[in-house]
C-alpha positions as a printed NumPy array, in Angstrom:
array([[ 33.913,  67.707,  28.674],
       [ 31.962,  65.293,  30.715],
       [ 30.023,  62.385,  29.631],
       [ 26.242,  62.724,  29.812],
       [ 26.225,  58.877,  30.718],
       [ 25.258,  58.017,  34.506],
       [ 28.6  ,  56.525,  35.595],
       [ 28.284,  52.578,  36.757],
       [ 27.851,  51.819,  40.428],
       [ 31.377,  49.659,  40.109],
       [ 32.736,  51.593,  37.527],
       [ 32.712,  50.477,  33.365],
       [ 35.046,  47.581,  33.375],
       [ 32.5  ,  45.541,  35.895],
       [ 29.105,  46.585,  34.05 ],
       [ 30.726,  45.611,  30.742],
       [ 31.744,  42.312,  32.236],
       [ 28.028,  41.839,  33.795],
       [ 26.55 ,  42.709,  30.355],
       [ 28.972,  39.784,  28.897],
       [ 28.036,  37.153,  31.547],
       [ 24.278,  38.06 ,  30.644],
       [ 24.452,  37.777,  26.674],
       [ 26.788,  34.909,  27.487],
       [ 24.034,  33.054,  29.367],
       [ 21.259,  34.12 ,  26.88 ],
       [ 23.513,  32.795,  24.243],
       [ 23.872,  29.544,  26.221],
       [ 20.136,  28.874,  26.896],
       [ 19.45 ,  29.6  ,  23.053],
       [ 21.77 ,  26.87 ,  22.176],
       [ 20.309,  24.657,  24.433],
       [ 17.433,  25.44 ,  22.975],
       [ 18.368,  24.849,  19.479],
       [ 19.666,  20.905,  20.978],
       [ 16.547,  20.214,  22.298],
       [ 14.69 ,  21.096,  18.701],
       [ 17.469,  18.836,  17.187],
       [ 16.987,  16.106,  19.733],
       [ 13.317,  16.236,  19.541],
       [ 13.141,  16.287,  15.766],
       [ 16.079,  12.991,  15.422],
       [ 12.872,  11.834,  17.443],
       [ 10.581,  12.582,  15.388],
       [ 12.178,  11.498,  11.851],
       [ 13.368,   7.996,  13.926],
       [  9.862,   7.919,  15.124],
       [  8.427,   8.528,  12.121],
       [ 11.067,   6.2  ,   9.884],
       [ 10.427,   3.307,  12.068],
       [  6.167,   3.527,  11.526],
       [  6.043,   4.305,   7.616],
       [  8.453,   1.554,   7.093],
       [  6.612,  -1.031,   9.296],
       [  3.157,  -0.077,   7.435],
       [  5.171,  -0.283,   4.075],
       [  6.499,  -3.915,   4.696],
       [  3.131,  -5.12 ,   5.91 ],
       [  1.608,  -4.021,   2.453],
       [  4.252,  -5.323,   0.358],
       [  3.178,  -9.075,   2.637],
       [ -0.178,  -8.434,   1.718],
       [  1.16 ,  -8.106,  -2.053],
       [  2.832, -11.182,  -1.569],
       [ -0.264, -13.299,  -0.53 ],
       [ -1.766, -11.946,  -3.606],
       [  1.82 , -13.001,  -5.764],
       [  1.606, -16.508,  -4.309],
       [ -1.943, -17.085,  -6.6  ],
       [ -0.369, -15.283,  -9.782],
       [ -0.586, -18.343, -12.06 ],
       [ -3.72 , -19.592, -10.252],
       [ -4.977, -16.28 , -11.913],
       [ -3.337, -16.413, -14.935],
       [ -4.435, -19.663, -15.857],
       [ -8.174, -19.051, -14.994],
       [ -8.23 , -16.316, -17.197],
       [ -7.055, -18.329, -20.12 ],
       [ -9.492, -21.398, -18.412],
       [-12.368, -18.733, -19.06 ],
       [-11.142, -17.638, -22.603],
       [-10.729, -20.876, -23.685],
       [-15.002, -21.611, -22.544],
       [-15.589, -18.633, -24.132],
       [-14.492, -20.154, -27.214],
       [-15.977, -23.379, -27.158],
       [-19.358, -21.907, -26.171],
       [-19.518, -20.623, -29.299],
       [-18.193, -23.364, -31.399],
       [-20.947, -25.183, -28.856],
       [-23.461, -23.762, -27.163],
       [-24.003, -26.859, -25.202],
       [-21.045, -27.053, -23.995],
       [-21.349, -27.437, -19.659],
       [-20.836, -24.054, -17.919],
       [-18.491, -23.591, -15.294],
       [-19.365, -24.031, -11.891],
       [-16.765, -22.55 , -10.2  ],
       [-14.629, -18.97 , -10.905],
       [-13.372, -17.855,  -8.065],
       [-11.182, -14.488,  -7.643],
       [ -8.067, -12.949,  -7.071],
       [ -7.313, -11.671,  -3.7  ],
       [ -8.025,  -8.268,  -2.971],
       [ -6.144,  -6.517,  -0.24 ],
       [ -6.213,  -2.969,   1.474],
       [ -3.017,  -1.085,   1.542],
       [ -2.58 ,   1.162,   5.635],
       [ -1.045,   4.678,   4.611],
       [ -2.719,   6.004,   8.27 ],
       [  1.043,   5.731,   9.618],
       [  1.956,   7.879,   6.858],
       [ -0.555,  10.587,   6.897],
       [ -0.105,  10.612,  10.584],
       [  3.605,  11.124,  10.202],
       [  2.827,  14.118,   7.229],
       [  0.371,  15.997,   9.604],
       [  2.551,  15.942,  12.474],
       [  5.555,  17.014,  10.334],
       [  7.433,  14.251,  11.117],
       [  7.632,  13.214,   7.282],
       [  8.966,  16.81 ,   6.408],
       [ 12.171,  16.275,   8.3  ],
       [ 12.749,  13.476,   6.396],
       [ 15.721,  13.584,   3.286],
       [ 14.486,  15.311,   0.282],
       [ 15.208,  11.561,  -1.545],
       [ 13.737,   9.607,   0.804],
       [ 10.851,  11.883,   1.427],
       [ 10.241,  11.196,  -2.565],
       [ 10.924,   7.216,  -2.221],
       [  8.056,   7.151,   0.299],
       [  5.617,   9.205,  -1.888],
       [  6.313,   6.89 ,  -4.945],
       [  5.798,   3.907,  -3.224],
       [  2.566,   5.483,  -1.389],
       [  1.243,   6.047,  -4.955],
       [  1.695,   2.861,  -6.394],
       [ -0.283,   1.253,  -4.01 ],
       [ -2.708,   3.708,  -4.126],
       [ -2.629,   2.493,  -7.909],
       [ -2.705,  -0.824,  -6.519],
       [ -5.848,  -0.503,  -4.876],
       [ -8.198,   1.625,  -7.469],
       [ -6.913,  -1.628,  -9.767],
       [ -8.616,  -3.967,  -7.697],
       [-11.826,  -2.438,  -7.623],
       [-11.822,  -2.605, -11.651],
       [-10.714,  -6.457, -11.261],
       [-13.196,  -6.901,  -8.342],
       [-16.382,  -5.863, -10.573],
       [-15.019,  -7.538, -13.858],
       [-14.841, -11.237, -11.894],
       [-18.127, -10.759, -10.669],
       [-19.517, -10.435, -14.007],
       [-17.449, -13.692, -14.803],
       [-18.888, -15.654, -11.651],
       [-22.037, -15.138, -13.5  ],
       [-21.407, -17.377, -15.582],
       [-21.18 , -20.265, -12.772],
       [-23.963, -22.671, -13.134],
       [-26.118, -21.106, -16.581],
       [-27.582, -23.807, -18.315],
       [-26.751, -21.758, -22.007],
       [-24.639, -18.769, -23.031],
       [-26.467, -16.521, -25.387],
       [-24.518, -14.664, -27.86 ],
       [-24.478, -11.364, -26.18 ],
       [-23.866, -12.991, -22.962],
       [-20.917, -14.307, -24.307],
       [-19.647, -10.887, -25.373],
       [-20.315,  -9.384, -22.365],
       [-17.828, -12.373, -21.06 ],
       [-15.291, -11.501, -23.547],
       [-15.166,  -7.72 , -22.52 ],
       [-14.888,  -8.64 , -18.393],
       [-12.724, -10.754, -19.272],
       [-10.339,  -8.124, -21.076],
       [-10.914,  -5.828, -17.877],
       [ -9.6  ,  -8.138, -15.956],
       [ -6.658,  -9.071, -17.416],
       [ -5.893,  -5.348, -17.817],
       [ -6.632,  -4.853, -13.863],
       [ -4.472,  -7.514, -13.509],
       [ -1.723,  -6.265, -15.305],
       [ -1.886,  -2.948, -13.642],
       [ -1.762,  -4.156, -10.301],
       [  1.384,  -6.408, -10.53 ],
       [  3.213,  -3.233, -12.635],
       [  2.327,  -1.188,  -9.555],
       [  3.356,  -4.223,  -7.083],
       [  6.426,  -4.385,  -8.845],
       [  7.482,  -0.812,  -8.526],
       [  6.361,  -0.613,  -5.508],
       [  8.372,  -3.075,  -4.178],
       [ 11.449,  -2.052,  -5.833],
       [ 10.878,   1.293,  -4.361],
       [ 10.994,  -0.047,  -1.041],
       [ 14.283,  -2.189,  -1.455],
       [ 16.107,   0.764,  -2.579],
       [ 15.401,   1.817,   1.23 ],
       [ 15.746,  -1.848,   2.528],
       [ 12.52 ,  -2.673,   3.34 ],
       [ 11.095,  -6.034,   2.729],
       [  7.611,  -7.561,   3.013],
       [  7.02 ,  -8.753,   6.33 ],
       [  4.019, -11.484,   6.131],
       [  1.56 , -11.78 ,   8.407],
       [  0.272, -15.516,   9.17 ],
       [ -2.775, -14.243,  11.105],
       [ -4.046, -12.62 ,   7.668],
       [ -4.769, -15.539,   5.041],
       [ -5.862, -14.506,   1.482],
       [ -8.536, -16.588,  -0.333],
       [ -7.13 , -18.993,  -2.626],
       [-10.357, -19.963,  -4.405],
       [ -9.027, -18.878,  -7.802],
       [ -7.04 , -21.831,  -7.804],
       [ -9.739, -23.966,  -7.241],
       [-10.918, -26.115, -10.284],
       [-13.593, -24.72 , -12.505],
       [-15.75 , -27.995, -12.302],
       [-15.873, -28.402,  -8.45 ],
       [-19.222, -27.885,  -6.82 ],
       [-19.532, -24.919,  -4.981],
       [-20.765, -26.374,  -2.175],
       [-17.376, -28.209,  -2.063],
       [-15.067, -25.321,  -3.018],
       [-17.1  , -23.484,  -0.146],
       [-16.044, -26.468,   2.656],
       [-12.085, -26.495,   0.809],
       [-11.681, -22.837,   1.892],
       [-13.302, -22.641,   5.043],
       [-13.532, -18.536,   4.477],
       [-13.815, -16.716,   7.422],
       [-15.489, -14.032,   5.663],
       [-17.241, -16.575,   2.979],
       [-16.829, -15.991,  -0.939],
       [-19.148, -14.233,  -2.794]])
C-alpha cells in the first residue's frame, strides 16, 4: 500500500534532520531569550537594590540629626512642665521667652515607588521585599508623628513672651504638652524600628553635612529671641 504522504525532495532521513536543525535553532534563540530576561532583570533588582537602599540610609541620617537633640527635647518638655507648675503655684511667675522645636524632617520613598511601578521591587526576595515595606511604613509613621508634634509646639511657643497665664491657658499648655510628648514617643519607636529594619539588610544612615537640622530646642528658655534668632543663623528662619 502506498503512503498518501508527498515523498521528500532528498528523501526522509534529510527532511527529518532539517526539521531538527530548525527546532534546534528555535530552541536556541528561546534560550537566549530567556538569558537576556534574566540578565535584564539581575539589572533591574541590582538597579533597583542599589536606589531604595541609598534613599533608606539618607532617611535614617536625617533621623539621626533629629537623635542628636533627643535630650535637648526631653528636657524642654520637662523645662515646660515644670513652668506649668509654678504658674500656678504663681501666676507671676516670668514666662518663657524662648521654646523652640524639635526637628522635623521629610522621609524620600520616590526611589521606592519608582522601583514598585517599574517592577523592579517585585523581583526582589519575598523577605527582603517585606524588610523594605516595614521600614517604608515606619517612616511613613515617622512623618504623620511630626505633624502632631509640629502643631502641639506651636501651641507651646505661645506661651513665649505672655505677660500672665490664665487658668485655661494653662490647661490648654498641659494638654499640648501631653501631645507632644506622645508625638515624641511615637516617632523615636518608629525611628527605632526603622532602623533596626534596615541593619538586618546592612544599611546604615549615611549623614548628609549639606542638610543641618535646627537645634533651637536646645537653646535656653530665657534667651531673647532676637539672640536665639542670630545663635542659629536659620537658613529657613524659625517660626
Amino acid at each position: 500500500m502506498k503512503s498518501w504522504l508527498p515523498k521528500p525532495l532528498h528523501g526522509w532521513r534529510a527532511f527529518w534532520g532539517e526539521v531538527g536543525v530548525i527546532v534546534l535553532g528555535v530552541l536556541i534563540a528561546m534560550g537566549m531569550q530567556k538569558i537576556a530576561e534574566s540578565a535584564n532583570d539581575a539589572r533591574k533588582v541590582s538597579k533597583a537594590q542599589e536606589n531604595i537602599r541609598a534613599e533608606i540610609a539618607g532617611n535614617l541620617g536625617l533621623i539621626s540629626k533629629r537623635a542628636d537633640t533627643q535630650r535637648c527635647i526631653t528636657t524642654r518638655l520637662d523645662e515646660i512642665a515644670n513652668y506649668l507648675e509654678e504658674v500656678e503655684a504663681s501666676p507671676t511667675t516670668p514666662p518663657p521667652t524662648w521654646i523652640g522645636r524639635p526637628q522635623v524632617w521629610n522621609m524620600s520613598s520616590f526611589r521606592w515607588q519608582t522601583a514598585s511601578q517599574a517592577g523592579g521591587s517585585s523581583l526582589l526576595p519575598a523577605d527582603v521585599q517585606a524588610i523594605y515595606s516595614s521600614i517604608y511604613g515606619s517612616l511613613v509613621q515617622l512623618e504623620l508623628a511630626e505633624v502632631v508634634e509640629q502643631d502641639a509646639w506651636t501651641r507651646l511657643r505661645s506661651m513665649e513672651g505672655q505677660q500672665r497665664l490664665s487658668s485655661t491657658t494653662t490647661s490648654e499648655m498641659r494638654v499640648a504638652l501631653s501631645q507632644a510628648r506622645y508625638a515624641n514617643w511615637r516617632i523615636n519607636l518608629s525611628a527605632v524600628q526603622a532602623l533596626e529594619r534596615a541593619r538586618d539588610l546592612g544599611i546604615l544612615p549615611v549623614d548628609d553635612p549639606s542638610r543641618a537640622g535646627s537645634r533651637s530646642v536646645c537653646l535656653a528658655m530665657d534667651i531673647r529671641r532676637s539672640e536665639a534668632l542670630r545663635r542659629l543663623a536659620s537658613t529657613y528662619g524659625e517660626p
